[in-house]
MARPALUM-400759 format. One record per residue (C-alpha): x, y, z. Coordinates in steps of 0.1 Angstrom, whole numbers. Example, Ala and Ser with C-alpha at 12.3 -4.5 7.8 and 13.67 -1.06 7.14 Angstrom:
BEGIN
r c1=123; c2=-45; c3=78 $
r c1=137; c2=-11; c3=71 $
***
This chain:
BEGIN
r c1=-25; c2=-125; c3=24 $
r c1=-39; c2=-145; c3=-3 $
r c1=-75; c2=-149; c3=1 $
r c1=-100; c2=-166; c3=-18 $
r c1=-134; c2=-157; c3=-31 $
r c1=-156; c2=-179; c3=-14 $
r c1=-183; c2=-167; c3=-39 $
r c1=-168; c2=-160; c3=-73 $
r c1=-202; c2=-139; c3=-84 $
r c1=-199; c2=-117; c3=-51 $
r c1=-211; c2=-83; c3=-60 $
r c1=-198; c2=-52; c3=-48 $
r c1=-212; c2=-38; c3=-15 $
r c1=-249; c2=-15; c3=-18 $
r c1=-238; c2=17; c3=-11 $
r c1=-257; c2=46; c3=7 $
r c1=-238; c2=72; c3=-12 $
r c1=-238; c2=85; c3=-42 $
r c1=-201; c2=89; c3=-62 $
r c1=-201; c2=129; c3=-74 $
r c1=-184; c2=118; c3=-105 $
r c1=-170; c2=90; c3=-127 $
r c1=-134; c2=88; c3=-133 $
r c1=-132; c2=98; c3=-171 $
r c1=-124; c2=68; c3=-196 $
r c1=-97; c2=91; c3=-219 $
r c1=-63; c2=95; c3=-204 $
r c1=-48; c2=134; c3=-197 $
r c1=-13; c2=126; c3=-209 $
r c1=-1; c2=112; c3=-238 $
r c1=30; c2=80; c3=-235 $
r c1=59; c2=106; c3=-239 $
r c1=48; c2=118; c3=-202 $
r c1=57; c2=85; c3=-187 $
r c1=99; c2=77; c3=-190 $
r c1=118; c2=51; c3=-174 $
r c1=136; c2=62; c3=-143 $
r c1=158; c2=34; c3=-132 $
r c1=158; c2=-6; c3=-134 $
r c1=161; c2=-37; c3=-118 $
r c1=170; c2=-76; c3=-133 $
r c1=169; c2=-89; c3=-97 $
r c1=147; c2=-70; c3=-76 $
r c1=104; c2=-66; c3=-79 $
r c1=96; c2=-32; c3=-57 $
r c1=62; c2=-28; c3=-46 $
r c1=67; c2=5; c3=-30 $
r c1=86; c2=40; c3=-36 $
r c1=97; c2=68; c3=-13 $
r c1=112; c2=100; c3=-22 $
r c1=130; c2=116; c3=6 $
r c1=135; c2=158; c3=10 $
r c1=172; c2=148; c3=6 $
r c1=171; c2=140; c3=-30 $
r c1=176; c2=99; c3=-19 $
r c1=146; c2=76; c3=-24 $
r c1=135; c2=45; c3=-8 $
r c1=126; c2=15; c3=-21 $
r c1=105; c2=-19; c3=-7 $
r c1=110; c2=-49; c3=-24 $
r c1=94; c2=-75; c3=1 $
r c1=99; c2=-107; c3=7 $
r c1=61; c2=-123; c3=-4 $
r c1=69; c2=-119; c3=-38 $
r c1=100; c2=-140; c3=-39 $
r c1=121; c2=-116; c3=-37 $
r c1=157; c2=-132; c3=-20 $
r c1=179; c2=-101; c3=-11 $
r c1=175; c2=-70; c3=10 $
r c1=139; c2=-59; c3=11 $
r c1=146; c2=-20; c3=18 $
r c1=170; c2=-4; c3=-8 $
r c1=185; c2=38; c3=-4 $
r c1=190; c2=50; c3=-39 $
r c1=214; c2=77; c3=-36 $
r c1=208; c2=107; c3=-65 $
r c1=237; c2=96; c3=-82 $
r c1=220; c2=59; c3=-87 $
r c1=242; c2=38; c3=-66 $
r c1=219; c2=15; c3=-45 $
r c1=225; c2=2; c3=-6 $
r c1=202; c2=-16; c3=21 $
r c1=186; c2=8; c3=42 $
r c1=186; c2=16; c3=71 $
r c1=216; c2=-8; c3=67 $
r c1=228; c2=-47; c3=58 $
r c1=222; c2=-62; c3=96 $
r c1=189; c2=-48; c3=93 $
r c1=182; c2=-64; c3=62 $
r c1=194; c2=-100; c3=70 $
r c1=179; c2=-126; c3=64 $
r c1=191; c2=-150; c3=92 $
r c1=194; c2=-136; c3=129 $
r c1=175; c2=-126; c3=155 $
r c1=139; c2=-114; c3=141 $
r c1=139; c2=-84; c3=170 $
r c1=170; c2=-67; c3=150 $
r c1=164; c2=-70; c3=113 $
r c1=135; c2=-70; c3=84 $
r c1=112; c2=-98; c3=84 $
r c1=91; c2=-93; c3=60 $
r c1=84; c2=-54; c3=45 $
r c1=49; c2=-46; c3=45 $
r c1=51; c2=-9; c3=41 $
r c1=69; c2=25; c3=40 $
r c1=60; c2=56; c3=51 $
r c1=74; c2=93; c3=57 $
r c1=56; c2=113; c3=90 $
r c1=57; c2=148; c3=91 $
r c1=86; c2=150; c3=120 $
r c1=108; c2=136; c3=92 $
r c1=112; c2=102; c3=105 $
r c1=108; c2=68; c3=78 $
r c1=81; c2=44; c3=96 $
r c1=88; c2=7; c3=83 $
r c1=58; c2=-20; c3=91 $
r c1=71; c2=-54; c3=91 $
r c1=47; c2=-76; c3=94 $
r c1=67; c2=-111; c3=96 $
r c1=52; c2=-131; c3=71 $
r c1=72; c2=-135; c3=43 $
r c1=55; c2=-166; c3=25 $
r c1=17; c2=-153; c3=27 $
r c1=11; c2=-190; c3=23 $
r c1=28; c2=-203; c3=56 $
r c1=25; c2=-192; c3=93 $
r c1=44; c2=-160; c3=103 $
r c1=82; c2=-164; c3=113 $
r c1=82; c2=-135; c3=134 $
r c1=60; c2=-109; c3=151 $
r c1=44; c2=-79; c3=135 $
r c1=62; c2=-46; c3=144 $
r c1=67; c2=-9; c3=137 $
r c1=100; c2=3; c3=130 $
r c1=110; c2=43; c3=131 $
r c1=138; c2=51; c3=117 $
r c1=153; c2=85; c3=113 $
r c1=164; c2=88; c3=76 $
r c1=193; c2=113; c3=83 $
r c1=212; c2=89; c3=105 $
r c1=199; c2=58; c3=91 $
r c1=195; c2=47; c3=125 $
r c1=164; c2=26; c3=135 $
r c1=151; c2=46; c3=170 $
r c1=121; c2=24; c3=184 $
r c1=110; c2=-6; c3=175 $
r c1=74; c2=-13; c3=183 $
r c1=58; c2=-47; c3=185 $
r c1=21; c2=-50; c3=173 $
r c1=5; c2=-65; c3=198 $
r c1=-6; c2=-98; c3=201 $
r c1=-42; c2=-89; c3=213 $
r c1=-47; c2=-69; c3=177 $
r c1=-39; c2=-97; c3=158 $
r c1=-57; c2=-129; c3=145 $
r c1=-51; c2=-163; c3=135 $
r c1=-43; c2=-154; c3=99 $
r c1=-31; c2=-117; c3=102 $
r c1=-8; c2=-103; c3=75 $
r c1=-3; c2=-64; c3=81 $
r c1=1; c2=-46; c3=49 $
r c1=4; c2=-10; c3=48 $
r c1=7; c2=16; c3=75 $
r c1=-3; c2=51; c3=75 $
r c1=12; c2=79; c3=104 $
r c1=-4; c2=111; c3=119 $
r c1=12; c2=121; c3=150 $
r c1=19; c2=100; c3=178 $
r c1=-8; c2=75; c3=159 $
r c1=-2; c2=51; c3=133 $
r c1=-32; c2=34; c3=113 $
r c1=-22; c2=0; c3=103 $
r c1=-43; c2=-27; c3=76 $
r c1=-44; c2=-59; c3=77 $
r c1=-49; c2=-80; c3=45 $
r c1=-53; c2=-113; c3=63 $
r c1=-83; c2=-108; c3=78 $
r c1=-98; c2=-71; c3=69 $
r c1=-95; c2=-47; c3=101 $
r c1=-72; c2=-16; c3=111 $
r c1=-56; c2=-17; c3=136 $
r c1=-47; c2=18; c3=153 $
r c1=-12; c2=20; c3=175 $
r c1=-2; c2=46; c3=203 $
r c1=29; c2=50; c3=193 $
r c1=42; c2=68; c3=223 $
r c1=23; c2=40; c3=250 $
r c1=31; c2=14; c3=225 $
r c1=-5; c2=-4; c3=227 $
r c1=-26; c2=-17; c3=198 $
r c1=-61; c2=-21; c3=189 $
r c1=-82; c2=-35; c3=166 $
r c1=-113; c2=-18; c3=150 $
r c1=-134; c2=-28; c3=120 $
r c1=-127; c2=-66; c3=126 $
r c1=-145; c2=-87; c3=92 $
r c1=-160; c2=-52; c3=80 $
r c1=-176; c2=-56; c3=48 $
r c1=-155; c2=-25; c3=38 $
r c1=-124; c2=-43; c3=45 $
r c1=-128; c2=-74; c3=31 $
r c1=-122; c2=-89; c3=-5 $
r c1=-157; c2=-91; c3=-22 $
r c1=-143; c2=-86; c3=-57 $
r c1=-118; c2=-107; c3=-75 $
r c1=-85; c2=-90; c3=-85 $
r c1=-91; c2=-79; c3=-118 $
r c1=-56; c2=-76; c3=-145 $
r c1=-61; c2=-69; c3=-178 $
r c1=-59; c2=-103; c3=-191 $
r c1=-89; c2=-108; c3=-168 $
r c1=-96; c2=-119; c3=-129 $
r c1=-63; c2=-133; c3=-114 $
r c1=-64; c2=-167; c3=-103 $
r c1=-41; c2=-185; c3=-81 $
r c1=-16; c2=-222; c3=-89 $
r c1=-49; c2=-242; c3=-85 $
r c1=-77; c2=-219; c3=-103 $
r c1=-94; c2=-204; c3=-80 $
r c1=-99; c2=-167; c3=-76 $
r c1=-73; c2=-144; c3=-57 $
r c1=-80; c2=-115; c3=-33 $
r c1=-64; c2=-95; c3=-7 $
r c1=-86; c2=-83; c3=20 $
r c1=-77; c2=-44; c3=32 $
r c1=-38; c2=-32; c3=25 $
r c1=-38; c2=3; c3=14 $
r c1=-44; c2=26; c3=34 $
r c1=-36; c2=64; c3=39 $
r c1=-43; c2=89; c3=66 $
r c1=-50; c2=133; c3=59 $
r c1=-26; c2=156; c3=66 $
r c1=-42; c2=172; c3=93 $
r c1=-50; c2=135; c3=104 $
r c1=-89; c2=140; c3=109 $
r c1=-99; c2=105; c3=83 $
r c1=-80; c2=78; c3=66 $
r c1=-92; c2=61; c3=40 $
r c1=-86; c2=23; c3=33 $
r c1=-95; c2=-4; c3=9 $
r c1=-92; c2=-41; c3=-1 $
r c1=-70; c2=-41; c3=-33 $
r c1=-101; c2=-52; c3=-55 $
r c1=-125; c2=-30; c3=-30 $
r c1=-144; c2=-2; c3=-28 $
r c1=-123; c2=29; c3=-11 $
r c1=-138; c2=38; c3=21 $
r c1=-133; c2=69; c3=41 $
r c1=-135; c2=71; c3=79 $
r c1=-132; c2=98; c3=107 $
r c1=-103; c2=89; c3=134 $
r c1=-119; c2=107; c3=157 $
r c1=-143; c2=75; c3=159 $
r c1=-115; c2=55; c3=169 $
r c1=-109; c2=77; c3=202 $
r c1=-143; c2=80; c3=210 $
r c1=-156; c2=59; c3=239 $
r c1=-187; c2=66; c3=237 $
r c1=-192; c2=53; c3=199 $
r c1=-215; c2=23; c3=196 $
r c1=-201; c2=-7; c3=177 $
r c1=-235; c2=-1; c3=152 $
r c1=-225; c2=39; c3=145 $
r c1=-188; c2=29; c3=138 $
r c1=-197; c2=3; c3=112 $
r c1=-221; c2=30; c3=99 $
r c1=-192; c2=59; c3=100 $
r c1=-175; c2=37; c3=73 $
r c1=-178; c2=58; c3=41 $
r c1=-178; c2=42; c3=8 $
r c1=-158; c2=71; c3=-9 $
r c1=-150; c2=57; c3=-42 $
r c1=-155; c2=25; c3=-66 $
r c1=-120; c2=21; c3=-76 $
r c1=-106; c2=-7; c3=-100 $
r c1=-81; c2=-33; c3=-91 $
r c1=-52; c2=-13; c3=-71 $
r c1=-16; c2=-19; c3=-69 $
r c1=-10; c2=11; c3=-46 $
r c1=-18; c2=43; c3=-34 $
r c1=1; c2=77; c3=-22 $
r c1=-15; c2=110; c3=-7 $
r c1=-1; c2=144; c3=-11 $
r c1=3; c2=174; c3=13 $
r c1=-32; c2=184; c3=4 $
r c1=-51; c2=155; c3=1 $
r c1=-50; c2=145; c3=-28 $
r c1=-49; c2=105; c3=-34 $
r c1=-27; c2=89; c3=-61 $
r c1=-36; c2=57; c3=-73 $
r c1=-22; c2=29; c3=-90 $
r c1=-47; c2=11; c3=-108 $
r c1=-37; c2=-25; c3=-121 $
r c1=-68; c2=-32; c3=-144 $
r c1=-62; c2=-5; c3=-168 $
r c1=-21; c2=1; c3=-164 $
r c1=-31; c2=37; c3=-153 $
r c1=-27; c2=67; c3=-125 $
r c1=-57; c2=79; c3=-111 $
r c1=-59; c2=107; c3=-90 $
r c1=-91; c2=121; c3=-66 $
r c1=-94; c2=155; c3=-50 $
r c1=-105; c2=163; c3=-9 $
r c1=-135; c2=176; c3=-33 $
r c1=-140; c2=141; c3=-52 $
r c1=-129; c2=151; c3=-84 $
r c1=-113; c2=119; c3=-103 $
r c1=-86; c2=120; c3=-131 $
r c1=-71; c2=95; c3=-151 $
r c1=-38; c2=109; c3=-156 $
r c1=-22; c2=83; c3=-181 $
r c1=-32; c2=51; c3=-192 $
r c1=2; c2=29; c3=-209 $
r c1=5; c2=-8; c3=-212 $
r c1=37; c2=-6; c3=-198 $
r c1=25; c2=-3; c3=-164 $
r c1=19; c2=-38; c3=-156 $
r c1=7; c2=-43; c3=-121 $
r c1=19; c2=-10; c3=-111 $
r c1=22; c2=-3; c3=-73 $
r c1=28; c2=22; c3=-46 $
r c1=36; c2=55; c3=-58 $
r c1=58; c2=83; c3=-46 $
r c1=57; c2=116; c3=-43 $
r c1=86; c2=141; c3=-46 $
r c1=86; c2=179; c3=-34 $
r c1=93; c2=185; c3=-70 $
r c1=55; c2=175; c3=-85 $
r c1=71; c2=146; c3=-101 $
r c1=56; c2=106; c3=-91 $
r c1=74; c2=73; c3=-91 $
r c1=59; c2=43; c3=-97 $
r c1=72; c2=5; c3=-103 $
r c1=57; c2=-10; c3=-126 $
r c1=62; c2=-44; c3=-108 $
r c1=47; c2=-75; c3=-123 $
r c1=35; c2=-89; c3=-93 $
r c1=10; c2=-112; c3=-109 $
r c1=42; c2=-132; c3=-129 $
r c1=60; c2=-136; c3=-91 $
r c1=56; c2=-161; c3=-70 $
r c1=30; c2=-141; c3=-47 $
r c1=0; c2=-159; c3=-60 $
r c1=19; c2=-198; c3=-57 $
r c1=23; c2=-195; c3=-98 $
r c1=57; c2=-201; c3=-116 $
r c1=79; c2=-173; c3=-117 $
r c1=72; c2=-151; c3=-155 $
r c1=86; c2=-115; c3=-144 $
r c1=100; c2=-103; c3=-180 $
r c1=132; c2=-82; c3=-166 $
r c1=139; c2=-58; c3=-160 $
r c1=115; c2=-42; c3=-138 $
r c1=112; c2=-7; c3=-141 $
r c1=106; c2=22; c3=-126 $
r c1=87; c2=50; c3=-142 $
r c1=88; c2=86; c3=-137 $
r c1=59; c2=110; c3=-142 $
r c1=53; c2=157; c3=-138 $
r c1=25; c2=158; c3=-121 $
r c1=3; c2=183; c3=-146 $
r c1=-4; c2=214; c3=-130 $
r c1=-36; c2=223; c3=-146 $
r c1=-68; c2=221; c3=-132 $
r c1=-85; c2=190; c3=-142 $
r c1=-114; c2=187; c3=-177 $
r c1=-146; c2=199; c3=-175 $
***
């Protein structure tokens, strides 16, 4: 959702830990290690997903005016097609049977493509539909459950955006008004945690590199909590407000009845003081990948906090979610979204959007 500062000089939150190291200011690759993949005159994708298969998935949602299908298969030959199919990317129907509004993509270890579609595709107006969770099972590309978010989790300006998936659990943000929201997937039930955290909630303006982004009337825009991204062996997720700090927390807290509401707001971690983000990705061992608008870069940060700034380009305007092949290479569109309609501005997007491609370096990072 767009949200707006209610104090434009709202500092960032005092922090009770110290950050191991700064992310270094000089770039580790040089402009020649960032080439253009594939592009778009039509289309602004906020989200990439490389299958095992060799095809990729993209999002191009709805909020940011985007008209056609919002969930795109790129075959490796190039050709594209709505995924999991065209009824389930229509845009009249029955909202039970077909994309609402994309929110967020994500691959679980059993294989199966997790789709969040949180049913507001004009962050401005009410929601058309209800929030659910769609698994889909990329071989057959063949929705299996649908799961609604339940009404209980949600609150009177809600907008989910971005899920995260460790088992039979799935870890879902809400940008509307900061909180996760944890789902059993198998009993189908939802509940909300962290409801107004200071964590979770815009503090900071988002910052582009022309300066803080303002919306049609002037005022500052933010986005409360809509990344977010759980470990491999699913013991923390960490989540964050685009223009937040990143903040790590245990899942264990989240089963535990015997946790006090005061020791889960204090088992929020502030982990990291990112910049503006467009996106974020984690890898099979941990690492994060960012996408940092304020800069045009990707960032990177260890289990072991380690930062890296692994290229800095002015081509990557507004970049957003990453992906991650098997192959050490990352995807990332550099999407524009401050020249769509998103923000209630004028359409500006100078197509075609593009997406870059990236080899991860294999070295260890400077000392």
């Amino acid at each position: 959702m767009v949200g707006l500062l209610a104090n434009p000089l709202a500092g960032p939150l005092a922090s009770t830990t110290a950050w191991a190291l700064h992310m270094p200011k000089v770039a580790e690759l040089g402009p020649s290690a960032l080439t253009p993949f594939m592009q778009s005159d039509k289309q602004v994708w906020d989200a990439i997903l490389p299958l095992p298969d060799g095809r990729m998935l993209f999002e191009a949602p709805a909020w940011v005016g985007n008209t056609g299908p919002q969930l795109y298969a790129r075959a490796p030959d190039g050709t594209l097609a709505p995924w999991p199919d065209a009824a389930w990317n229509a845009t009249q129907g029955d909202a039970a049977t077909r994309i609402v509004s994309a929110g967020g993509l994500v691959r679980a270890a059993s294989g199966s493509v997790w789709v969040l579609d949180n049913g507001v595709p004009d962050h401005a107006k009410p929601p058309v539909a209800p929030p659910k969770l769609l698994e889909i099972d990329p071989a057959q590309n063949k929705v299996l459950r649908s799961i609604p978010i339940e009404a209980s989790a949600l609150r009177p300006g809600s907008i989910l955006s971005g899920v995260a998936v460790h088992d039979k659990t799935a870890y879902v943000a809400d940008s509307g008004v900061g909180a996760v929201i944890v789902v059993d997937l198998a009993a189908g039930m939802s509940r909300r945690f962290l409801d107004h955290h200071p964590a979770l909630v815009a503090t900071r303006p988002i910052v582009t590199p022309a300066g803080p982004l303002h919306d049609a009337s002037g005022r500052l825009a933010a986005l409360d909590a809509s990344m977010i991204a759980v470990s491999p062996d699913g013991s923390w997720i960490v989540v964050q407000p685009p223009s937040g700090y990143l903040s790590r927390i245990a899942t264990s807290l989240f089963f535990d009845p015997d946790v006090t509401p005061a020791a889960f707001e204090e088992g929020v971690t502030q982990w990291f003081k990112t910049p503006t983000l467009g996106g974020m990705a984690i890898d099979s061992d941990g690492t994060l990948y960012w996408a940092d608008v304020t800069t045009g870069s990707i960032l990177s940060y260890t289990t072991g906090r380690i930062p890296r700034r692994l290229i800095t380009d002015p081509r990557l305007t507004w970049p957003t979610t990453p992906g991650l092949d098997e192959h050490g290479h990352l995807f990332v569109s550099a999407s524009q979204i401050d020249h769509t309609t998103a923000f209630g501005g004028a359409q500006s997007v100078t197509w075609p959007v593009t997406v870059y491609e990236m080899t991860l370096p294999t070295t260890p990072p400077p000392q």
